[in-house]
C-alpha positions as CSV (number, residue, x, y, z in Angstrom):
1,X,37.8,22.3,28.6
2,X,41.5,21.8,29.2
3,X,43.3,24.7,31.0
4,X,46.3,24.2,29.0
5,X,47.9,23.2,26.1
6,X,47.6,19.2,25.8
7,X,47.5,17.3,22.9
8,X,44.1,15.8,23.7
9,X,44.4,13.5,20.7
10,X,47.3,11.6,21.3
11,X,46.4,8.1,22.5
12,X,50.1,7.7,23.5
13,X,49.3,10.0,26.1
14,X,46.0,8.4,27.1
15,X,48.1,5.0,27.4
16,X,50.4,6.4,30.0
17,X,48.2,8.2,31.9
18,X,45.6,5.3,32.2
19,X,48.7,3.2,33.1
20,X,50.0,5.2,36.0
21,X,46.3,6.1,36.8
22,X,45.9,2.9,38.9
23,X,48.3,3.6,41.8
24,X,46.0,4.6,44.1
25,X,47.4,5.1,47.5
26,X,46.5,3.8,51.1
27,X,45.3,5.3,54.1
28,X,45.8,2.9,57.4
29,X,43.5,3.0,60.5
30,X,44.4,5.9,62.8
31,X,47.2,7.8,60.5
32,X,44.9,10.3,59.7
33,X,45.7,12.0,63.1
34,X,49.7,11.6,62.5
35,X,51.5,14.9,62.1
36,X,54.6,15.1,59.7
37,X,57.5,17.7,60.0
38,X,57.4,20.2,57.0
39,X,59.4,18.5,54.3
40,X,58.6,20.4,51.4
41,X,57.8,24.0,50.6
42,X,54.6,24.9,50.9
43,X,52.7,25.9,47.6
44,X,51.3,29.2,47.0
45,X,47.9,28.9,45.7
46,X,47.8,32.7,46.0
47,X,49.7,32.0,42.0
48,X,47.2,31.2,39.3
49,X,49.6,28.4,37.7
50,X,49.7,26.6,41.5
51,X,46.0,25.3,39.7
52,X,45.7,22.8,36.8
53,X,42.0,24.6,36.4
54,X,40.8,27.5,38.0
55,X,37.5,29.3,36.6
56,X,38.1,32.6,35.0
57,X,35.0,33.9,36.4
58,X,33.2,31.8,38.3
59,X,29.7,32.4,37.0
60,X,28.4,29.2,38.0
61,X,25.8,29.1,41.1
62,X,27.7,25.5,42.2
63,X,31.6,24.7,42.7
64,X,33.6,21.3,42.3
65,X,36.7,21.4,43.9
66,X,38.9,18.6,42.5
67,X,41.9,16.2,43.2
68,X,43.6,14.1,40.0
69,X,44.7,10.8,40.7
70,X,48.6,9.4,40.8
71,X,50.6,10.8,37.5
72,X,53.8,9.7,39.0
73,X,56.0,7.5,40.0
74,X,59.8,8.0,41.2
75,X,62.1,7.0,38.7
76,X,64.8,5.9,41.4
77,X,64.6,3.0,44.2
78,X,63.3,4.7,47.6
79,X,64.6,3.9,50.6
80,X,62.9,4.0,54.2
81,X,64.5,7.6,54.7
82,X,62.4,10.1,53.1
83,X,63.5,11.7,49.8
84,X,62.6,14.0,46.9
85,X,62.0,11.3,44.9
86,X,58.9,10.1,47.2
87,X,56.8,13.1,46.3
88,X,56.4,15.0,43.1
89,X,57.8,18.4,42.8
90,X,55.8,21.6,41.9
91,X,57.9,21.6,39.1
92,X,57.8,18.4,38.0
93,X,53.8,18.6,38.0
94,X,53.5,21.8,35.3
95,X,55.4,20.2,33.0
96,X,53.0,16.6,33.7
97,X,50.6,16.6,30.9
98,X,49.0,13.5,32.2
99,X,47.5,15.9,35.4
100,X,46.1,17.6,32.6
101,X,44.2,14.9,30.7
102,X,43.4,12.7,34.2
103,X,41.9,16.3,35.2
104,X,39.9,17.3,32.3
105,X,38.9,13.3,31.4
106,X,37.1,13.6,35.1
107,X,35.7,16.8,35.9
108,X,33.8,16.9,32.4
109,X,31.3,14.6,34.2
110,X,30.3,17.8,36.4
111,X,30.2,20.2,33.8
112,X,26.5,19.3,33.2
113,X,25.6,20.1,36.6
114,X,27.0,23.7,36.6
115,X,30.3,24.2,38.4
116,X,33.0,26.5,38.9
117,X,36.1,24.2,38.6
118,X,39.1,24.5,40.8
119,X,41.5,21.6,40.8
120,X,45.0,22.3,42.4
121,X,48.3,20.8,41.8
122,X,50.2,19.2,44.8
123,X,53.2,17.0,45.4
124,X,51.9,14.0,44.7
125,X,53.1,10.4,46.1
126,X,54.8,8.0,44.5
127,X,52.0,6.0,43.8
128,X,53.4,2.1,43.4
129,X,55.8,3.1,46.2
130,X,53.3,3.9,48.8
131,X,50.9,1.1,47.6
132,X,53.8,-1.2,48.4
133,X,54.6,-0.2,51.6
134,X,51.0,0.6,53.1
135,X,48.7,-1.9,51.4
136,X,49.7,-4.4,49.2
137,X,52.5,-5.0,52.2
138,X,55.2,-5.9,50.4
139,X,58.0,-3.2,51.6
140,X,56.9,-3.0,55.4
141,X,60.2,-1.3,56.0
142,X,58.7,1.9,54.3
143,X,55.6,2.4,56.2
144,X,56.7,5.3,57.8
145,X,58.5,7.2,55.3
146,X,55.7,6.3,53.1
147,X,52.9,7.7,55.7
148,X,55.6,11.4,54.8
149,X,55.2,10.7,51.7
150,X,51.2,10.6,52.2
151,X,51.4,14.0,54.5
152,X,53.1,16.1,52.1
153,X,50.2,15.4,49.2
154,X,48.0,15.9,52.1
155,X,49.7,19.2,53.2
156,X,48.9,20.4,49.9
157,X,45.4,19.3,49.1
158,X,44.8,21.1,52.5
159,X,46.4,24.4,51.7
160,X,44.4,24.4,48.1
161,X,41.3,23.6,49.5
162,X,41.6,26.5,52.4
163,X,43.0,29.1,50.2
164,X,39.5,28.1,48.0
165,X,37.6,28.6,50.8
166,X,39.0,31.7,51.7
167,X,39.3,33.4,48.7
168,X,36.9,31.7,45.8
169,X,34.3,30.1,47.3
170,X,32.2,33.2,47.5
171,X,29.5,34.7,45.3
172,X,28.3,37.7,44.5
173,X,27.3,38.6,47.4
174,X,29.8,37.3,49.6
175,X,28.4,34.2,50.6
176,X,29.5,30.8,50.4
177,X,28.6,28.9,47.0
178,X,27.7,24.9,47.7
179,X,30.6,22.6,46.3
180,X,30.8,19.7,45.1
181,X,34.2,17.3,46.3
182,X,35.4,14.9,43.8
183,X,38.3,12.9,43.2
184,X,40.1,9.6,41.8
185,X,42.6,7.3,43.0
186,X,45.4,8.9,45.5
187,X,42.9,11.9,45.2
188,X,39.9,10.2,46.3
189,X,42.1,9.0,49.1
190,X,43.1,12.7,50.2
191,X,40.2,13.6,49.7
192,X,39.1,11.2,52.5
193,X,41.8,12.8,54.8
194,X,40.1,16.2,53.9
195,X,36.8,15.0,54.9
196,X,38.1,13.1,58.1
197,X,40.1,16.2,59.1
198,X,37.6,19.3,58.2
199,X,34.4,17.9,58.2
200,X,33.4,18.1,61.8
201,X,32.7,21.6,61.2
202,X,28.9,22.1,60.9
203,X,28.9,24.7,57.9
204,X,31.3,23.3,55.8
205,X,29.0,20.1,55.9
206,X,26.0,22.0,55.0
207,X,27.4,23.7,52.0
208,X,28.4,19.9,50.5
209,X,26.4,18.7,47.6
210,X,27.6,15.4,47.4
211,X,31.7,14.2,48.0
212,X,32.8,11.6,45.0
213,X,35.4,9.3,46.2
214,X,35.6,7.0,43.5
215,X,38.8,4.7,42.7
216,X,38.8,4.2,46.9
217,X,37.3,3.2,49.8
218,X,35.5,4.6,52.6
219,X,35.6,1.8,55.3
220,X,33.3,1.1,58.4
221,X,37.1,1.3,60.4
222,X,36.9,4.6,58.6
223,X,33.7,5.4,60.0
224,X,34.2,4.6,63.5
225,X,37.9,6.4,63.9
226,X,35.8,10.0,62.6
227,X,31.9,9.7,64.1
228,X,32.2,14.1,64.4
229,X,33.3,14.1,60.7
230,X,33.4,11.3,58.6
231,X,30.3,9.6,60.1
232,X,28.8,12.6,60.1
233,X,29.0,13.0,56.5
234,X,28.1,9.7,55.5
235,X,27.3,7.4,52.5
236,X,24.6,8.0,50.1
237,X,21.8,6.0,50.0
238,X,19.9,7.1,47.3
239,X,20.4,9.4,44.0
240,X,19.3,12.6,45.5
241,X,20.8,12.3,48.7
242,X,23.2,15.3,49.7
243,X,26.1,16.2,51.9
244,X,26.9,12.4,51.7
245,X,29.9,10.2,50.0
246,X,29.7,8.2,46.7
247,X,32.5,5.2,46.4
248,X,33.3,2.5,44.8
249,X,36.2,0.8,43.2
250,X,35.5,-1.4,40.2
251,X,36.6,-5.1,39.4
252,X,35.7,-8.5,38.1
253,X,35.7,-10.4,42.1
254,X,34.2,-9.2,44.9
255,X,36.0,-8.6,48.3
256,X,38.9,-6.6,49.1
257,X,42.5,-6.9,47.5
258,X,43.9,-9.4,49.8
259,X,40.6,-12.0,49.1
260,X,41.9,-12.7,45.2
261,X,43.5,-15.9,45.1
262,X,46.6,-16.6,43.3
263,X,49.7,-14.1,41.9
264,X,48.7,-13.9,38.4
265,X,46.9,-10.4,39.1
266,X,49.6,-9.1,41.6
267,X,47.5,-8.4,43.6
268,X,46.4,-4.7,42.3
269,X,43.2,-4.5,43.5
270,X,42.7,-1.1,45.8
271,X,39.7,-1.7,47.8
272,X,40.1,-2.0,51.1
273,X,39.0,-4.1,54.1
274,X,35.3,-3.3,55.6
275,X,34.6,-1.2,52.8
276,X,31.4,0.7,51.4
277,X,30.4,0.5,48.0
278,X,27.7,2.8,45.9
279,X,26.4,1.2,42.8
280,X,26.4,4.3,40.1
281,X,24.1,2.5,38.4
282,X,21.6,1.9,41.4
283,X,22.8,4.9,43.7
284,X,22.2,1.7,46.2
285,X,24.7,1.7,49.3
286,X,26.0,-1.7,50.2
287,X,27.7,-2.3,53.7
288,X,30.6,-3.8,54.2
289,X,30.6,-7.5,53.4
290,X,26.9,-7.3,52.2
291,X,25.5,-8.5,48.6
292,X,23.7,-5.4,46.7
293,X,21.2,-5.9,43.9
294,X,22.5,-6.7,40.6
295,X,21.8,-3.9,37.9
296,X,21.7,-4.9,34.3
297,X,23.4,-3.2,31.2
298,X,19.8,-1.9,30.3
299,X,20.6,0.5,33.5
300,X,23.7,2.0,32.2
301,X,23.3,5.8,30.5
302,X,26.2,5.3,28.6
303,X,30.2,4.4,29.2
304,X,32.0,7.4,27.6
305,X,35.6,6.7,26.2
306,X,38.5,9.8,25.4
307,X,40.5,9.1,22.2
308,X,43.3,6.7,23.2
309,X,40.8,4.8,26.0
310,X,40.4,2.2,23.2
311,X,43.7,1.6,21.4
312,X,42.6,-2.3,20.9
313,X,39.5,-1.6,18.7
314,X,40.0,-2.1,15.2
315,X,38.4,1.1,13.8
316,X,39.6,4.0,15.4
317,X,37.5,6.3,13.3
318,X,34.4,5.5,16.4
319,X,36.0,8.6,17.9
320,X,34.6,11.6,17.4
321,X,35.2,15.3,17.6
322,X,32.7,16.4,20.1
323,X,31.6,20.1,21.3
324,X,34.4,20.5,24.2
325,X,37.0,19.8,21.1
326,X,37.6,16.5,22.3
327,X,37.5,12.9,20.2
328,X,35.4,11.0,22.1
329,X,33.2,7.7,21.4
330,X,30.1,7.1,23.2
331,X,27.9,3.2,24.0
332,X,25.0,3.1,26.2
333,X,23.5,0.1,28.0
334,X,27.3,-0.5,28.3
335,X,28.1,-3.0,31.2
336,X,26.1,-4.1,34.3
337,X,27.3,-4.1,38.3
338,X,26.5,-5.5,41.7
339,X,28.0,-4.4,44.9
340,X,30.0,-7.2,46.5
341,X,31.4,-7.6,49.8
342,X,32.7,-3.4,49.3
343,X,33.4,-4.2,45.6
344,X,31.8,-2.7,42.2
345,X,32.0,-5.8,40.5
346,X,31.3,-6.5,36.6
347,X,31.5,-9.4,33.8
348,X,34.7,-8.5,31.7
349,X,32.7,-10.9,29.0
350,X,30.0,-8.8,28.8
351,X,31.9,-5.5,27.7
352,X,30.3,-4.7,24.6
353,X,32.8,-4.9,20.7
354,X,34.2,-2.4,20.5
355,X,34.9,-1.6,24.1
356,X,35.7,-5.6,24.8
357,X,38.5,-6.1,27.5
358,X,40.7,-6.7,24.9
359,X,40.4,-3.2,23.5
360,X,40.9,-1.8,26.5
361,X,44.5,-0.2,27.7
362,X,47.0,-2.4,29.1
363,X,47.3,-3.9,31.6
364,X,43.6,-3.6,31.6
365,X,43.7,-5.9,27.9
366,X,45.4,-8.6,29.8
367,X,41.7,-9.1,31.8
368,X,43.7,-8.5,35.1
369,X,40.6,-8.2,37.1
370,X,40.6,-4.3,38.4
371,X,39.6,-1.8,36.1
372,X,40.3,0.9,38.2
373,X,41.7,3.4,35.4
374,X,38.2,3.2,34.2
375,X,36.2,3.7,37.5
376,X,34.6,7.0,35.8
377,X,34.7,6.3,31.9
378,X,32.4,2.8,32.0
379,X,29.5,5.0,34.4
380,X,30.0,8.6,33.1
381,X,26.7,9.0,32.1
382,X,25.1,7.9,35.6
383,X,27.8,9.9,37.5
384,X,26.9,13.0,35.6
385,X,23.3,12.5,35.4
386,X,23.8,11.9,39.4
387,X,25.8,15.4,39.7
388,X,22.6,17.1,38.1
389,X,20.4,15.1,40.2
390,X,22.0,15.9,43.6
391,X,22.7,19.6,42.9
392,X,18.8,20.1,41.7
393,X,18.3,18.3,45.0
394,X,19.8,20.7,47.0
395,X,19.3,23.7,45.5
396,X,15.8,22.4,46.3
397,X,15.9,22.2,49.9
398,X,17.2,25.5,50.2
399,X,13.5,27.0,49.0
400,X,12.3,25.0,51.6
C-alpha cells in the first residue's frame, strides 16, 4: 500500500506523525479570493516523484485524489515577513516519512471502494504557525504573512489537481473517470479552497462522488461567501448522497474552539464558528449550532488502529500483520457520537480497554478534549463502508 519505503512498524514514527497531525490550518471569511505573489517555485507534477502515490496503471473505474494533513512545523521563530521556513520545501517533503504513513494510514479507507490513488506532495504550512496567527489568534501580527503561507500550499494543491485533470483523469476511452476528494487537517482545509475556487464549473461537479473534508470545517459563512461553488456542492445528508461534502472534526465538548472554557486544553480545538458537522456513524447532517441524534457504540463498524496508534496498551501483540503488510488492530462497536453545535462529539470514558484515552498517543493520553489525529482511525469502518456506498450510488444513477 505504501508508495515508498517506510518503516510501517515503527511506532516512533506513528508517535510523531500523530503529534504533528493536529495542526490543522485556518481559512478566514473572504481570503479565499486573496491572490499571493509567486513565492516559491512551482512544482512539476509532470515528475512521478512530485506524487507521494500515483497508480501505476490506473485500472480502477473510480479515482481519489488526496491531500495529507500538516507533517511540519518550522524549526525556527517566524516573523510577520514571509520566509522559507513558513512553508515546507519540495525537498524537505521526499525525505518526510510521516507524508508517507499520514497518506497511506488515510487513503486505505478508499481502497474498498475501487480507486486510482493520486496524492501529491506540496509545500505545506507551518501548521502551529498559521493556527496561531489565523485562528487560535494569538500572533495577530502574522495574519498576513500567514494567509502566504496558506497560498503557496494552495498554489500547489491547485497545480496537482489540474495537472490530474489534465493528464490522469481519463479512462480508456478518453473520458473522464468520477473521483473521489478527500483529505485531513491542513488538507481538508485546501481542499475547501479547491472546492470554493473550481467547483462552480458544472462538469467537474458532476463527476464528484462524494468530497471528505474531515479534520475541518465547512461553515454556513463558508457557504454564503461561494453559493456558485461551494453551496452548490453542498453537505450530505444521507449515506448515499453524491457530489456533496462530508465533515466533521471530533472532540469531547461541543461548539467551536473558542466556546471551551479554561487554558488547560490550549485551546486546540479546530472547528470553526457556524460550522457543519456529518455524523459518520449516522451520515446525519447537523447545522450549525443544531443538536443531531446521538448514535450509540452498537452503530460503529469498527475503529481501526495502525501499529504505534496505541503505544499506551499493555500488550502490544493486539497488532496484527494484515493483507496490505501492515500491523494493525481492529474493535468494533468502538465509541458513540452526536453532532453538537458543528462538533463530532464523544465520551473519552467510554473508549473501550485497550483503546482507552489513556492508551492513546500523546497529547491525546492526557484527555485534552480533541482527538483530531484520530478523526479517521475511531470511524474507519463507516467512512469506508460510506466510500462503497456512495460510489455504488453513483455508478447507479449513471444507468439511469
Amino acid at each position: 500500500m505504501l508508495s515508498k519505503n517506510v518503516d510501517k512498524t515503527s511506532g516512533y514514527g506513528l508517535l510523531r506523525f500523530f503529534l504533528v497531525s493536529v495542526f490543522a490550518l485556518i481559512q478566514l471569511a473572504g481570503c479565499g479570493n486573496s491572490t499571493t505573489t509567486q513565492l516559491t517555485a512551482p512544482i512539476d507534477y509532470s515528475h512521478s516523484q512530485s506524487w507521494v502515490m500515483l497508480p501505476k496503471e490506473a485500472a480502477q473505474p473510480v479515482d481519489l485524489f488526496f491531500l495529507y494533513p500538516t507533517t511540519y512545523n518550522s524549526a525556527q521563530p517566524l516573523t510577520s515577513t514571509w520566509s522559507r521556513g513558513w512553508n515546507q520545501t519540495l525537498e524537505q517533503a521526499l525525505s518526510d516519512q510521516l507524508i508517507l504513513l499520514q497518506t497511506a494510514s488515510k487513503v486505505s479507507v478508499f481502497t474498498k471502494a475501487g480507486v486510482n490513488v493520486y496524492a501529491p506532495y506540496y509545500q505545506q504550512c507551518s501548521g502551529l504557525d498559521v493556527l496561531n496567527a489565523l485562528l487560535w489568534q494569538n500572533t495577530p501580527g502574522n495574519t498576513e504573512v500567514a494567509n502566504q503561507a496558506m497560498e503557496v500550499a494552495y498554489k500547489d494543491a491547485s497545480d496537482a489537481f489540474d495537472y490530474y485533470l489534465e493528464h490522469y483523469n481519463k479512462d480508456a476511452q478518453g473520458k473522464p473517470r468520477p473521483f473521489i476528494l478527500a483529505g485531513h487537517s491542513q488538507g481538508s482545509n485546501l481542499m475547501l479552497y479547491l472546492l470554493e475556487r473550481k467547483f462552480s464549473n458544472p462538469a467537474l461537479r458532476k463527476l464528484l462522488v462524494a468530497a471528505y473534508v474531515i479534520g475541518w470545517s465547512v461553515t454556513s459563512d463558508d457557504m454564503t461567501s461561494y453559493p456558485e461553488s461551494l453551496q452548490a456542492v453542498g453537505i450530505c445528508t444521507n449515506s448515499t448522497q453524491t457530489g456533496c461534502i462530508v465533515t466533521y472534526n471530533t472532540q469531547e465538548t461541543p461548539g467551536d474552539w473558542s466556546q471551551v472554557s479554561g487554558s488547560s486544553r490550549g485551546k486546540m480545538e479546530v472547528t470553526r464558528k457556524n460550522a457543519w458537522s456529518v455524523n459518520p456513524l449516522t451520515w446525519i447532517a447537523t447545522a450549525p449550532g443544531e443538536v443531531g441524534p446521538a448514535a450509540p457504540a452498537s452503530a460503529n463498524l469498527g475503529a481501526f488502529f495502525y501499529k504505534g496508534m496505541l503505544p499506551g496498551a499493555p500488550d502490544q501483540s493486539i497488532f496484527k500483520l494484515d493483507q496490505t503488510g501492515n500491523y494493525t488492530f481492529e474493535m468494533n462497536s468502538f465509541i458513540g457520537a452526536q453532532s453538537n453545535n458543528g462538533a463530532l462529539v464523544i465520551n473519552p470514558d467510554n473508549l473501550p480497554a485497550p483503546a482507552t484515552w489513556s492508551n492513546l498517543m500523546p497529547p491525546y493520553n492526557t484527555r485534552p478534549g480533541w482527538y483530531h489525529g484520530y478523526d479517521y482511525p475511531f470511524f474507519y469502518r463507516n467512512l469506508e463502508q460510506n466510500a462503497v456506498d456512495r460510489v455504488k450510488a453513483y455508478t447507479d444513477s449513471l444507468k439511469l
